[in-house]
C-alpha positions as CSV (number, residue, x, y, z in Angstrom):
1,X,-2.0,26.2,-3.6
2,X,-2.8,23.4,-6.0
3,X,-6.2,21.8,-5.8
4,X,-6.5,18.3,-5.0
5,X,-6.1,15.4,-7.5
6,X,-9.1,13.9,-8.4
7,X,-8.8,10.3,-9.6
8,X,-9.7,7.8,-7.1
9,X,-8.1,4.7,-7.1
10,X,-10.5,1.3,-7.6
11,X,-12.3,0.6,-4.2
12,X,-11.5,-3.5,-5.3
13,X,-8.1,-2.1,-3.3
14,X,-9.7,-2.0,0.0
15,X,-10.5,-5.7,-0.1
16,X,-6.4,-6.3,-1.3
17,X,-5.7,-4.1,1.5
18,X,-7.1,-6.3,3.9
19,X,-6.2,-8.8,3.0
20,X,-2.4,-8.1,2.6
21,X,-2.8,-6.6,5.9
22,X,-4.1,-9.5,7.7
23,X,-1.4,-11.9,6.2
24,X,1.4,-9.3,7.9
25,X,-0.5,-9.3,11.2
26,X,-1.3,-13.2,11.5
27,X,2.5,-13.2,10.3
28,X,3.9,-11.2,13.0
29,X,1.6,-12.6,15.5
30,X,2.6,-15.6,14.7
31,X,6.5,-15.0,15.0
32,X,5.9,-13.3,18.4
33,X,3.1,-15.8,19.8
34,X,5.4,-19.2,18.8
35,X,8.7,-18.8,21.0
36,X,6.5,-17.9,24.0
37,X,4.1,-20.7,23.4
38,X,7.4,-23.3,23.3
39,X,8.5,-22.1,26.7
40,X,5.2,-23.0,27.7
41,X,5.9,-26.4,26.4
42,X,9.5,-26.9,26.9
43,X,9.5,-25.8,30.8
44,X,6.2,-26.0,32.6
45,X,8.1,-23.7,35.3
46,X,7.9,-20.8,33.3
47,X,4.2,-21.3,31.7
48,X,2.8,-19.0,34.1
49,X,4.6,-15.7,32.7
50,X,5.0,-17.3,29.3
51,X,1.0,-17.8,29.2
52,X,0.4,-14.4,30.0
53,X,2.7,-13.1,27.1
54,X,1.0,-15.8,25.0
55,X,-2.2,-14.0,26.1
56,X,-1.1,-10.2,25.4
57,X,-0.1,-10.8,22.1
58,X,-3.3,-12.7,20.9
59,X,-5.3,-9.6,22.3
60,X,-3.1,-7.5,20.5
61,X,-2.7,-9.4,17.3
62,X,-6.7,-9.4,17.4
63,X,-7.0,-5.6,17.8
64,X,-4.6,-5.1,15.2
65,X,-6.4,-7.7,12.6
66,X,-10.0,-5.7,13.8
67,X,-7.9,-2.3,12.9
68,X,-6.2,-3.1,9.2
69,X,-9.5,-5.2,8.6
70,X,-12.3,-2.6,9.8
71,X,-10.6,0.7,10.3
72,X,-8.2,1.9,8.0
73,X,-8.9,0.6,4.4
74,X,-12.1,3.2,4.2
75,X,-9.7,6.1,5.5
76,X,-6.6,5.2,3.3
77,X,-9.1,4.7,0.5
78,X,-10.8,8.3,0.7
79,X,-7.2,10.0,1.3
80,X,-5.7,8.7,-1.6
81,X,-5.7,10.3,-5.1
82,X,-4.1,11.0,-7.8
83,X,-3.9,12.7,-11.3
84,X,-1.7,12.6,-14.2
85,X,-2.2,16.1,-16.1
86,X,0.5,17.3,-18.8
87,X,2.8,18.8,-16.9
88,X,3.0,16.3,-13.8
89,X,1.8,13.4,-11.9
90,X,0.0,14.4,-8.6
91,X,-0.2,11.9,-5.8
92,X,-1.9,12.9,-2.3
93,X,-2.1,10.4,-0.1
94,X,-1.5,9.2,3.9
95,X,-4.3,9.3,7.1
96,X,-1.6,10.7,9.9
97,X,1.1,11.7,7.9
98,X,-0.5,13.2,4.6
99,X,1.9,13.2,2.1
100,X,1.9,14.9,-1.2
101,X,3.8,14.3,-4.2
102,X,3.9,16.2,-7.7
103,X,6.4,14.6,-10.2
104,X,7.2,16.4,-13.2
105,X,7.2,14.5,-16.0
106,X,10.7,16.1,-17.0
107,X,11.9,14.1,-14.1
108,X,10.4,10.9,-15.3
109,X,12.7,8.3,-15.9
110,X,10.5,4.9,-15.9
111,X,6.9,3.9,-15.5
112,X,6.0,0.1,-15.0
113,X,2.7,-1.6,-13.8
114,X,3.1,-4.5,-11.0
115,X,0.5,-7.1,-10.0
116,X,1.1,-9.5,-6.8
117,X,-1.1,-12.6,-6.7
118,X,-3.3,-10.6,-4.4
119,X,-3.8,-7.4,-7.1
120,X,-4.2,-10.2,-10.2
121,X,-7.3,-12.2,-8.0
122,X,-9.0,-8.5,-7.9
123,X,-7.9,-7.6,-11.7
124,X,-6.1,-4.5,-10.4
125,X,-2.4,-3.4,-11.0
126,X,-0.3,-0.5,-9.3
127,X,1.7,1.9,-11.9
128,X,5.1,3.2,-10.8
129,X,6.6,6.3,-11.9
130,X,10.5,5.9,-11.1
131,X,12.2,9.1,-11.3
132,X,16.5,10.1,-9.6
133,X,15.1,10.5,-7.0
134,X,13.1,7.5,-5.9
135,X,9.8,5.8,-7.2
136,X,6.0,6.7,-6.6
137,X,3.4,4.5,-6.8
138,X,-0.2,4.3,-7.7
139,X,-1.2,1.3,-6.0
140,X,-5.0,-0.2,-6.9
141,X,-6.6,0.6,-10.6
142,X,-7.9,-1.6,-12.4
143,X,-5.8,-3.3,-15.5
144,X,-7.1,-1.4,-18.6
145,X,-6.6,1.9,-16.3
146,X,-2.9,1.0,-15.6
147,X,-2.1,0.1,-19.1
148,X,-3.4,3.6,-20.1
149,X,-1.9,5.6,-17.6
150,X,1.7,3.5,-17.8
151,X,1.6,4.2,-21.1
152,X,0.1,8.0,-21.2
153,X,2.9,9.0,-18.0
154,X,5.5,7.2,-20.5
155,X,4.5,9.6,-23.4
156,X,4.0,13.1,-21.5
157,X,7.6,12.0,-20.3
158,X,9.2,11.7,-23.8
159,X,7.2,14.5,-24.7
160,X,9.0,16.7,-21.6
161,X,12.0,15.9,-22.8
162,X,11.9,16.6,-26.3
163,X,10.8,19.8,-25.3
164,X,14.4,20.9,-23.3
């Protein structure tokens, strides 16, 4: 069995993490909590149910903000890795569902850095590796890192293919 990659991505990531994540949950709190909250309004009848839907959500919406805000960025942090060798890119990430990926650079078809407004304020970038098969991505190192790593999974990628 292979061991396990060793780069770590920049911990900067956890704070884009939670971030990201708490915009999704005030988001979807938000679309659940505002239909319930104009019954309360719109028919005073039906504010007793409606409040206590109101209620539920907020308690959830809360422990869900504690959870993506306390709770998982540490844990998705120390489960993902990653490391680019000759041969192929090796990708191990996931808390429940640990998933591992190992692209050969023979498969490699594109590799492109992102940045969202979020990964810019941080000075981070994620590097994808599209391949037939889908795309993988390296989501939180820091600019100079993605450049170099864009560009290095781009060569060993000519490089395979030269070689066939």
């Amino acid at each position: 069995m292979r061991d396990f990659p060793t780069e770590r991505l920049d911990p900067r990531i956890k704070s884009v993490w939670r971030i990201n994540d708490a915009i999704t949950v005030a988001l979807v709190a938000l679309v659940c909590i505002v239909p319930f909250a104009i019954v309360c309004a719109a028919a005073p009848e039906e504010a007793p149910w409606a409040l206590v839907v109101v209620a539920a959500e907020a308690v959830a919406a809360i422990v869900a903000l504690g959870l993506v805000l306390a709770v998982l960025p540490p844990i998705r942090y120390a489960r993902w890795r990653y490391e680019l060798s000759p041969e192929f890119l090796d990708i191990a990430c996931g808390i429940l569902w640990r998933k591992r990926y190992v692209i050969p650079f023979i498969r490699v078809q594109n590799t492109d850095t992102q940045q969202g407004p979020v990964l810019r304020a941080f000075g981070l970038s994620s590097v994808t590796v599209s391949t037939a098969a889908g795309s993988h991505q390296i989501p939180g190192v820091d600019n100079a890192t993605a450049e170099a790593l864009r560009d290095r999974a781009a060569e060993l990628a000519r490089l395979a293919r030269e070689d066939v």
